[in-house]
C-alpha positions in Angstrom: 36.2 -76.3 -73.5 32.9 -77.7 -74.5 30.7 -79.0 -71.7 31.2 -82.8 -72.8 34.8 -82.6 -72.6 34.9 -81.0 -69.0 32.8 -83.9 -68.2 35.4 -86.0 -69.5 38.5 -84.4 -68.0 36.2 -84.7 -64.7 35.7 -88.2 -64.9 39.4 -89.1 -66.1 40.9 -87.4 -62.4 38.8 -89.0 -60.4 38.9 -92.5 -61.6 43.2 -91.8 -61.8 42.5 -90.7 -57.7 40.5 -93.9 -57.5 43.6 -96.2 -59.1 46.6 -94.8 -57.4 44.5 -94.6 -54.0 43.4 -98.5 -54.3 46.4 -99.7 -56.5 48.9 -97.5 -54.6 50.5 -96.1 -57.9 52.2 -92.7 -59.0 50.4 -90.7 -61.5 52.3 -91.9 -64.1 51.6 -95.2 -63.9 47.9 -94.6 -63.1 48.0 -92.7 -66.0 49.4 -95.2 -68.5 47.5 -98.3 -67.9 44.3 -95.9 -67.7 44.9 -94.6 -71.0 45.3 -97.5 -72.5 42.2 -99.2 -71.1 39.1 -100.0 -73.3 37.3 -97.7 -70.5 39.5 -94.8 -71.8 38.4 -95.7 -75.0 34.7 -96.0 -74.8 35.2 -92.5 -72.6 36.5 -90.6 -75.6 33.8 -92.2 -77.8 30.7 -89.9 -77.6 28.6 -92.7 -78.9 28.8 -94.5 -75.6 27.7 -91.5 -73.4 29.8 -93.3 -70.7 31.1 -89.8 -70.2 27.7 -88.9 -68.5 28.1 -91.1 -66.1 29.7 -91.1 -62.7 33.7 -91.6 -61.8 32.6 -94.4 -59.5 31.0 -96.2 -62.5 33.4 -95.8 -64.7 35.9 -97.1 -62.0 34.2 -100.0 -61.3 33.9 -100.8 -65.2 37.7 -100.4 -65.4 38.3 -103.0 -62.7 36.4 -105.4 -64.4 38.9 -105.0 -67.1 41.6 -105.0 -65.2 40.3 -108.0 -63.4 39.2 -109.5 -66.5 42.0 -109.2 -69.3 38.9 -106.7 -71.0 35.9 -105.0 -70.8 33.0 -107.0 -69.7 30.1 -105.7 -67.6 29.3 -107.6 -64.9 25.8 -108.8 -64.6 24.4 -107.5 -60.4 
């Protein structure tokens, strides 16, 4: 396993610990709507690079979508 893909599996189990803690769901449904998020997407996509950064980021992005309906970064 290449060092960018252990940074991806990394990522992936802590933002699925972050949805079922804060969305109170099983794996399995943590799992599906995660993978078929636009954040999963733009994870697998090495062009983004948002696999370097950290679970907590990529959470928060994935609640804007959620939130949202899609991916939109939120200004601070």
């Amino acid at each position: 396993m290449s060092d960018r893909d252990f940074l991806i599996e990394a990522n992936i189990q802590d933002v699925l610990k972050y949805i079922i803690t804060d969305f109170g769901l099983s794996i399995t449904e943590a799992m599906r709507r995660f993978y078929v998020s636009e954040v999963f997407a733009k994870l697998q996509d090495m062009d983004t690079g948002l696999y370097l950064e950290s679970p907590a980021y990529i959470y928060d992005l994935y609640q804007n979508e959620v939130k949202n309906g899609k991916l939109v970064q939120e200004e601070i």
